[in-house]
C-alpha positions in Angstrom: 142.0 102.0 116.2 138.3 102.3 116.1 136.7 105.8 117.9 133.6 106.6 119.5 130.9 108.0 117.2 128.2 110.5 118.6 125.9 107.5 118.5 128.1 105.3 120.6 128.8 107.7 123.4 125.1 108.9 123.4 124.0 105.3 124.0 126.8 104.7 126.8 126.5 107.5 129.1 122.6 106.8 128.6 123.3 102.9 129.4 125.3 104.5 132.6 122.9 106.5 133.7 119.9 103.6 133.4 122.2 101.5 135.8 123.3 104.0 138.2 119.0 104.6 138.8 119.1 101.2 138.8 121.5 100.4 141.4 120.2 103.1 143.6 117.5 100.7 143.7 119.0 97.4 144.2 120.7 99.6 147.3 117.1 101.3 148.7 115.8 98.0 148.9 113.2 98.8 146.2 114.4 95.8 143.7 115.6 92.4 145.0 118.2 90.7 144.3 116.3 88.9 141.6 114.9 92.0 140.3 118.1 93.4 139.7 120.0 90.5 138.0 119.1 90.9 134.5 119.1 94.4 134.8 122.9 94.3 136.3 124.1 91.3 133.4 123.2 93.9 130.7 125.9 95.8 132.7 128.4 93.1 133.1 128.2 93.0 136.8 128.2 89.3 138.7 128.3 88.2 141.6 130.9 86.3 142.8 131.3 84.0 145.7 132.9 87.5 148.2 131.7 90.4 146.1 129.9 91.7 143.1 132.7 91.5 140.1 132.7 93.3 137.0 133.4 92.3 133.6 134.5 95.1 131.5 134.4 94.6 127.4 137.6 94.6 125.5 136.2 94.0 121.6 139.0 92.1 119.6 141.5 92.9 122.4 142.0 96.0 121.1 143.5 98.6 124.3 144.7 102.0 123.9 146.8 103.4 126.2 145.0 106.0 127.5 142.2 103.1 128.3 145.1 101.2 129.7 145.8 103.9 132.1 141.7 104.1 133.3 141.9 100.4 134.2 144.6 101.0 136.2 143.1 103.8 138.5 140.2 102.3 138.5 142.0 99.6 139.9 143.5 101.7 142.7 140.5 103.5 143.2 137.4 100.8 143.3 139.2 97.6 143.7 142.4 96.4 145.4 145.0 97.5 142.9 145.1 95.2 140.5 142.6 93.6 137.4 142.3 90.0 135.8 142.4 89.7 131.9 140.3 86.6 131.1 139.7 84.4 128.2 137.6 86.5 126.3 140.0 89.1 126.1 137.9 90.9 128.9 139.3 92.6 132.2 137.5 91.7 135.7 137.8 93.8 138.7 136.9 91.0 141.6 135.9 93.7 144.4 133.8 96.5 143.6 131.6 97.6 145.7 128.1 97.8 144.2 127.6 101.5 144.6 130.3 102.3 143.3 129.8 100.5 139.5 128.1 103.5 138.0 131.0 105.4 138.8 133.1 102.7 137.2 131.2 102.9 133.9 131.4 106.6 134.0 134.6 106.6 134.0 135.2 103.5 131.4 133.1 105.9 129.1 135.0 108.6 129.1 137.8 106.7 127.6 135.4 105.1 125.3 134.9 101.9 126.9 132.3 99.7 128.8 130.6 96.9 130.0 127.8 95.7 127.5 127.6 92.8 126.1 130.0 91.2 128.6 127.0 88.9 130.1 123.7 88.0 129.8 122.0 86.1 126.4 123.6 88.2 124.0 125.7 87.8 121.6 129.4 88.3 123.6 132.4 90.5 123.3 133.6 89.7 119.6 137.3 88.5 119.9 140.1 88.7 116.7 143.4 87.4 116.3 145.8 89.4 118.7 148.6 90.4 115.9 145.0 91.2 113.9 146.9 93.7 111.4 150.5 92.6 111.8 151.0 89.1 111.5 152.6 87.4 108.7 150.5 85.2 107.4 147.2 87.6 107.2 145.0 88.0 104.3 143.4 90.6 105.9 142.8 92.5 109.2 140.0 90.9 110.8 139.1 93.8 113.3 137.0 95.9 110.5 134.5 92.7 110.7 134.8 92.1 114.3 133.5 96.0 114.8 131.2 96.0 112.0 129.7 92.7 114.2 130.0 94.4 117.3 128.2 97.3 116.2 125.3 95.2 114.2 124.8 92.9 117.5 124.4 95.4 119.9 120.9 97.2 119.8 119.4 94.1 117.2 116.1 93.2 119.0 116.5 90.1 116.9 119.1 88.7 119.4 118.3 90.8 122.4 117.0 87.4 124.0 118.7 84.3 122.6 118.5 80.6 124.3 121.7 81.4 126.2 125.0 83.1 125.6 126.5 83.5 122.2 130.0 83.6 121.0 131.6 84.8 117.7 135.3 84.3 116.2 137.5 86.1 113.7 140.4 85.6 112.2 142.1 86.9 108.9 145.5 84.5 109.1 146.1 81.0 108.2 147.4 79.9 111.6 144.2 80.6 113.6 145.3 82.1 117.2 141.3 83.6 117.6 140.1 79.5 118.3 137.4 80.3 115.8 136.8 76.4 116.0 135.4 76.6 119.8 133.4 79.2 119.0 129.5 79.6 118.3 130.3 81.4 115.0 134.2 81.7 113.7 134.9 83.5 110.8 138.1 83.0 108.3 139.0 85.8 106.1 140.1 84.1 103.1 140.8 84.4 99.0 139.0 82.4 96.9 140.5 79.8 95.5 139.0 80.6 91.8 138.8 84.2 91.6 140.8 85.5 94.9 138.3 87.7 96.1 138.3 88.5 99.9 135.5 86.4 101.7 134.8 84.4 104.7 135.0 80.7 105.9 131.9 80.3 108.2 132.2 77.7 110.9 129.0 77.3 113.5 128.5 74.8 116.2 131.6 75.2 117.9 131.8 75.4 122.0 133.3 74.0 125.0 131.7 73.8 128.6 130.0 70.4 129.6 129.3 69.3 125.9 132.5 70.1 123.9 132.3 70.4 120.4 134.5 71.8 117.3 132.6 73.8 115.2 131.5 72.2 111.5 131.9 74.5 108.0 128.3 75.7 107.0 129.8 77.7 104.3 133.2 77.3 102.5 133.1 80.8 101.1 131.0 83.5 101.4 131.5 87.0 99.9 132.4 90.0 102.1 128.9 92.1 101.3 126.8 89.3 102.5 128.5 88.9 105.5 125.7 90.5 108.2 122.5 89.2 106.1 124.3 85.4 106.7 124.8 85.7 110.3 121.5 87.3 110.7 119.8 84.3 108.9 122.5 81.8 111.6 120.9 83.7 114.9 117.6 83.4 113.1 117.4 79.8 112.5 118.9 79.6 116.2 116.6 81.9 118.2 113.9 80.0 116.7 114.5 76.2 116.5 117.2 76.5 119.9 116.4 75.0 123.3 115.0 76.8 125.7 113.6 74.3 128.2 117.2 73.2 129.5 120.4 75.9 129.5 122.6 73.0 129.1 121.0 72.8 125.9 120.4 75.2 124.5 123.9 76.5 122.8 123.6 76.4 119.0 126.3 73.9 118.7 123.7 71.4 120.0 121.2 72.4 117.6 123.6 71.7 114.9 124.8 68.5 116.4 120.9 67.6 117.0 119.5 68.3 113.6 123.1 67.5 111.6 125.4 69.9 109.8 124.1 69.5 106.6 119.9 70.0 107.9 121.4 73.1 109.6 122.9 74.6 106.3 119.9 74.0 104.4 117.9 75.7 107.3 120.8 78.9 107.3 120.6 79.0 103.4 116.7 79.1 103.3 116.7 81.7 105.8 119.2 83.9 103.9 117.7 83.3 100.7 114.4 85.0 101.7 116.0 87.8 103.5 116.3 91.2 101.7 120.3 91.7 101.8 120.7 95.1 100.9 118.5 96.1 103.7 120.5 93.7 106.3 124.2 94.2 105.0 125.9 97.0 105.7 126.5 99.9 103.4 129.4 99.8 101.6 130.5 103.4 102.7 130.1 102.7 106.2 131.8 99.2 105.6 135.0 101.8 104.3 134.5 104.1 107.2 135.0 101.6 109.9 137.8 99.8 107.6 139.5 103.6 107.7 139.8 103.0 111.6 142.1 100.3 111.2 144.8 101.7 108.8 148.4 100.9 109.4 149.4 103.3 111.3 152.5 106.0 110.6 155.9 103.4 110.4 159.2 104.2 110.4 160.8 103.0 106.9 163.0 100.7 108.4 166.0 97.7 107.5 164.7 94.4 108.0 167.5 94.1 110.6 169.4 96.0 113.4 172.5 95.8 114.4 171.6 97.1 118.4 169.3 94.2 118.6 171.5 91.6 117.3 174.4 92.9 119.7 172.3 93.0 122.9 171.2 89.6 121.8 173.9 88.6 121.8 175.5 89.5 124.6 172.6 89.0 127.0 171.4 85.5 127.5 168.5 86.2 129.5 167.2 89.1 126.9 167.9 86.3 123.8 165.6 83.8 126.0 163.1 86.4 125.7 163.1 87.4 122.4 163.1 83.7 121.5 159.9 82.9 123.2 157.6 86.7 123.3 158.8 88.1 120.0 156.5 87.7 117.0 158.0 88.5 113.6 155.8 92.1 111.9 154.6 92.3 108.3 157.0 95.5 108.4 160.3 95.6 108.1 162.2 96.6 111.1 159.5 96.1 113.7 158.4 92.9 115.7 155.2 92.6 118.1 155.9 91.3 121.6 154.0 89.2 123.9 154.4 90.5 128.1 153.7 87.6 129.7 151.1 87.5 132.7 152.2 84.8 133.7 154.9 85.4 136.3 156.2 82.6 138.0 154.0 81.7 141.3 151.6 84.4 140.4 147.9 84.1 139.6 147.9 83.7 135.4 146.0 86.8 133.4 146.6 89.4 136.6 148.2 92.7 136.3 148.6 95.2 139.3 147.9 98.7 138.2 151.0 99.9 138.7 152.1 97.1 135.8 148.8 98.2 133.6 150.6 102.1 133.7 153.7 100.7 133.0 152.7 99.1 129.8 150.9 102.0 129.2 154.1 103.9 129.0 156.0 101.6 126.8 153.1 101.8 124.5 153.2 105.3 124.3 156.8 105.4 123.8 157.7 102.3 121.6 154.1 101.1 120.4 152.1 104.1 118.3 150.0 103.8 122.1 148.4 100.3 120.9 148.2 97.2 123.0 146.4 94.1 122.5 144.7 91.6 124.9 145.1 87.9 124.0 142.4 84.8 124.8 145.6 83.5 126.7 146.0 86.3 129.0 148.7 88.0 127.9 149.1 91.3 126.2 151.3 92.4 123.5 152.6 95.4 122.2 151.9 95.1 118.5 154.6 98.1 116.8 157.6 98.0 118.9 160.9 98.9 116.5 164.1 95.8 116.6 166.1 98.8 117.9 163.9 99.3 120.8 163.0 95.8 122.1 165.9 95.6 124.7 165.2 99.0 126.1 161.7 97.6 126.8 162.5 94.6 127.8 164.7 96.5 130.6 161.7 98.2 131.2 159.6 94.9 131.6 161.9 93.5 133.8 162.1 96.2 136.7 158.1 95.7 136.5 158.3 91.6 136.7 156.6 91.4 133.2 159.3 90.4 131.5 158.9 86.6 132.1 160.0 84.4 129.0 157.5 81.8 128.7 154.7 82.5 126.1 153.5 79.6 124.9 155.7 77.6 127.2 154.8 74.9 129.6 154.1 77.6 132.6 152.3 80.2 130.4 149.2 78.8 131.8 145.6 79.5 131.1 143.5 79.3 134.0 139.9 80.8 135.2 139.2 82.2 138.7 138.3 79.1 140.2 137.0 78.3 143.4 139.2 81.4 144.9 136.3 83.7 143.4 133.6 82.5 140.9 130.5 81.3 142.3 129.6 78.4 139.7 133.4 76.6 140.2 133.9 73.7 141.9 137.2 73.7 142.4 140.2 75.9 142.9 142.2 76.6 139.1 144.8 79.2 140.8 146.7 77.4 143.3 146.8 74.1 140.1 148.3 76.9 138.2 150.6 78.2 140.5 151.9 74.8 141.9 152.9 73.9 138.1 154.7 77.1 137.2 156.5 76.2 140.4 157.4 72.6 139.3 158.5 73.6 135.7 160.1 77.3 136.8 163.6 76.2 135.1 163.6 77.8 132.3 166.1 75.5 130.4 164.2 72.7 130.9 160.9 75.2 129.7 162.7 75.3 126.4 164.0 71.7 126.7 159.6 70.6 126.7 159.0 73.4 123.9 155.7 74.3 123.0 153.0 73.0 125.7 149.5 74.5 126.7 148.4 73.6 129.6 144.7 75.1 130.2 142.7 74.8 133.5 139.0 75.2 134.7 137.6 75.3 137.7 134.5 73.9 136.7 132.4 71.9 134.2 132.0 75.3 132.2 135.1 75.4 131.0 136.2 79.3 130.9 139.8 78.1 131.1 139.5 75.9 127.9 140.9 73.2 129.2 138.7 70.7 126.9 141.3 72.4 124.1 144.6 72.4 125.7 147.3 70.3 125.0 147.0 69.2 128.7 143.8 70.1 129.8 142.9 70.4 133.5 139.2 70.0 134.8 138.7 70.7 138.8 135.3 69.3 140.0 134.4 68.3 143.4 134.0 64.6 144.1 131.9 63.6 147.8 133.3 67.4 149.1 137.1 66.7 147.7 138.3 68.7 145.3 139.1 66.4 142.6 141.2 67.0 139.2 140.8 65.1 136.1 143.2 65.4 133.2 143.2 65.5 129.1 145.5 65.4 126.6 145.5 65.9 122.7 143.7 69.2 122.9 144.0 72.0 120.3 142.7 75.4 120.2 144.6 75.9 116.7 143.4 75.8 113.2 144.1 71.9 114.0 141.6 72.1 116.7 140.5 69.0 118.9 139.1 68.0 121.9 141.2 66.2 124.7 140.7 63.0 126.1 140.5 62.0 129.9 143.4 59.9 130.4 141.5 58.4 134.2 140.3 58.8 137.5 140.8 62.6 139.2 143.5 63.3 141.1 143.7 65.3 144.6 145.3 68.6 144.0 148.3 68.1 145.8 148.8 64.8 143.0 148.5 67.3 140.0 152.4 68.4 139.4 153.4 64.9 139.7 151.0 63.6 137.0 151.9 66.5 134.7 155.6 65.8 135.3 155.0 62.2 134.4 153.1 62.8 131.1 156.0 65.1 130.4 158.8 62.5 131.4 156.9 60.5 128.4 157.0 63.0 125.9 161.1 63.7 126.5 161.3 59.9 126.6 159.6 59.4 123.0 159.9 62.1 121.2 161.9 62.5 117.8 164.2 65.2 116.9 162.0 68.4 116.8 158.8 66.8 117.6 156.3 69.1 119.1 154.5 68.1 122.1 151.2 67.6 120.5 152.5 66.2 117.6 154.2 63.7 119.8 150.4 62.9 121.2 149.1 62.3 117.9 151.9 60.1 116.3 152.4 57.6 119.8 149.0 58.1 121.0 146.8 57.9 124.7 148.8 54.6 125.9 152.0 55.7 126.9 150.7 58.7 128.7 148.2 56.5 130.4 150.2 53.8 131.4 152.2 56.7 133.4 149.3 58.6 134.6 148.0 55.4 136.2 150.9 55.6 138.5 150.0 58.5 139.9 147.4 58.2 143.2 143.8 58.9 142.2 140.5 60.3 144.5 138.8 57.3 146.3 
């Protein structure tokens, strides 16, 4: 994994010490509240609707466990035991108290961690594939380019004041699980068809929120040197020719949209064309030394199989349901990643107390070369964990309620804070959430529905995805009623689309029977081994709307 230069810790404890004069301030009554909100968004410090909250900057969901560990007193220490891991592969703590942040971010950094680039008009946290370096099906690991982009974006007074927030993708697999497509920027690490070399797929324009849109190709193939002179000339043509006079906007996917795909190429290639690239890309060796960070680590020369595994297996149903459902096959021999679910049934989706963060610590320490991962659907994995190991972990998982087999299931839910904390919702996601976990707990019937995201915001900006889940949930608030309207035929994969509202919201408590009923319609037309999604795609809308429509709406 990627360590701390003298560069990066210099400009961290400096970026600590800026905020903690800062925030003696904000307390002293010497800045106002307005004052002090750009100065505490460089920080990633909100506030909420109850308390200031603090966004903390996972890049690629990459977590040691000694970081793992930090969180978790931090936890005890500054908040009320536990932290939420969001969409962006970030961790929130809902209740700091403001003097206490630069404390926080003291602490954060010395485990080489913190909170820039979390909020604010900047370019964002840079997300990856979660089995970046493991998976399968990867032509490369894409969390050498994610770094190498967090490290060009941070300081570049280019984009140190963009039109509004920018997000950027990468993935080096063919089945994309980074949603590159609902991204400002998403990179695919690919070989070219022609020569194979290594390059990148360049998709811009993507984004959700009120004006959802999959991103469009601007470049089939670009070579691997060119790779920071080509975004530069991107945020270039957008930092000029984006909106500014309206936030809503002024996100680069509606420049693209605005001006076309093809005008907006022309416009990127121009750009590129006059900049200098060796002076803009970065230097080969440094390109190597950050690569060098993300070797494979030491494995065990293992068989592809192992007998312990198989036995406990089977013997043990419940263990077998597990592995069935969190267990990703590993590029080596004799190891799988696994998915802990935070998604317990009932509970709040992405949470973890810190009791739970210090026992995945441990298991990382003991079964994972200390690597965990952070996924956009609130999860975490253990990426190295041997076949002969798994069921001792999964004993472990289970006295800690993590071991919950349900990733990617019908209750492995994606939801945002909601109305319960975030200031901008309009609606509660939690309680949607926890009501439908409730209704689908069975988890033979789970296996019975197969593969079904359901995603669920709590407002028009869309932090829970919904506009890309197979069923997508939206809450909004309709003459002081919280009302919930629903899509279907969302994708966040490599297939990516947008859902479509099926009708009228529904009042909360109407949700889990609507859900059941699009469901029912599924089971009731499906053929053998049909997908949920697919299922959507081959019957279409009608079906599921003629069912919906039976269901009681808001007034």
């Amino acid at each position: 994994m990627y360590r701390y230069d003298e560069f990066d810790e210099r400009f961290v404890r400096e970026r600590v010490a800026q905020f903690r004069d800062q925030v003696g301030r904000r307390l002293s009554g010497s800045l106002t509240e307005d004052e002090f909100k750009p100065l505490r968004l460089k920080n990633g410090v909100y506030l909420q609707l109850h308390a200031y909250m603090l966004r903390i900057a996972v890049p690629y969901g990459t977590l040691s466990s000694k970081q793992m560990r930090q969180l978790a007193l931090i936890g005890e220490r500054y908040d009320r035991g536990y932290g939420h891991f969001t969409t962006r592969t970030n961790l929130q703590f809902n209740w700091p108290k403001l003097r206490d942040i630069p404390d926080i971010l003291d602490l954060l950094a010395d485990v080489e961690m913190h909170a820039i680039q979390t909020s604010g008009n900047c370019i964002r946290n840079v997300t990856a594939d979660h089995f970046a370096g493991v998976a399968q099906d990867e032509v490369e690991d894409p969390r050498p380019t994610a770094e190498l982009i967090r490290q060009w974006s941070s300081l570049h007074p280019e984009f140190d004041y963009l039109p509004r927030k920018f997000k950027i993708a990468v993935t080096g697999a063919e089945h994309d699980r980074a949603v590159i497509k609902a991204h400002d920027i998403g990179l695919r690490i690919l070989r070219h068809p022609d020569t194979h070399e290594i390059g990148y797929e360049v998709i811009v324009g993507g984004g959700l929120g009120r004006t959802p849109m999959i991103g469009k190709v601007v470049r089939e193939f670009l070579p691997k040197a060119d790779l920071l002179a080509y975004l530069e000339a991107i945020m270039r043509v957008y930092n000029l020719e984006g909106r500014r006079d309206n936030k809503y906007k002024a996100r680069v996917k509606i420049l693209v949209h605005e001006i076309g795909t093809e005008e907006f190429s022309r416009r990127v290639e121009e750009e590129f064309a006059r900049l200098d690239g060796p002076s803009v890309n970065a230097d080969p060796a440094e390109v190597a030394r950050i690569a060098a960070y993300f070797a494979p680590p030491a494995y065990e020369t293992l068989p592809a199989t192992s007998g312990a595994f198989e036995a406990a297996r089977a013997g043990n149903p419940d263990f077998a349901r597990w592995v069935e459902t969190n267990l990703t096959p590993h590029r080596q021999p004799g190891y799988a990643a696994l998915t802990i679910s935070l998604k317990p049934i009932g509970a709040p989706p992405g949470d973890a107390t810190s009791e739970q963060m210090r026992v995945v610590a441990d298991l990382a320490d003991e079964f994972s070369l200390s690597e965990i991962r952070v996924t956009h659907a609130q999860n975490l994995v253990l990426p190295h964990v041997k076949l002969s190991d798994l069921f001792a972990v999964w004993q472990r998982l289970g006295e800690a309620e993590l071991a919950t087999a349900n990733a990617g299931l019908i209750t492995d839910i994606i939801a945002c804070p909601g109305l319960d904390y975030c200031a901008l919702a309009t609606a509660r996601s939690i309680p949607i959430a926890q009501a439908l976990a409730q209704r689908f707990a069975d988890p033979v019937r789970q296996k019975e529905i197969g593969v079904l995201n359901i995603k669920i915001s709590g407002c028009i900006n869309a932090c829970g995805h919904h506009h890309v889940g197979h069923i997508g949930i939206l809450g909004l608030e309709k003459r002081g009623i919280e009302s919930y309207q629903i899509t279907l035929g969302g994708d966040a994969t490599e297939n990516a689309a947008i859902g479509e509202i099926l009708g009228p919201g529904l009042a909360a408590e109407d949700v889990p029977d609507a859900i059941e009923r699009i469901v029912s319609v599924y089971l009731a037309q499906r053929q053998t081994g049909e997908s949920f999604i697919d299922n959507v795609r081959r019957i279409g809308l009608a079906p599921f709307k003629a069912a919906f429509q039976e269901v009681s709406h808001v007034a």
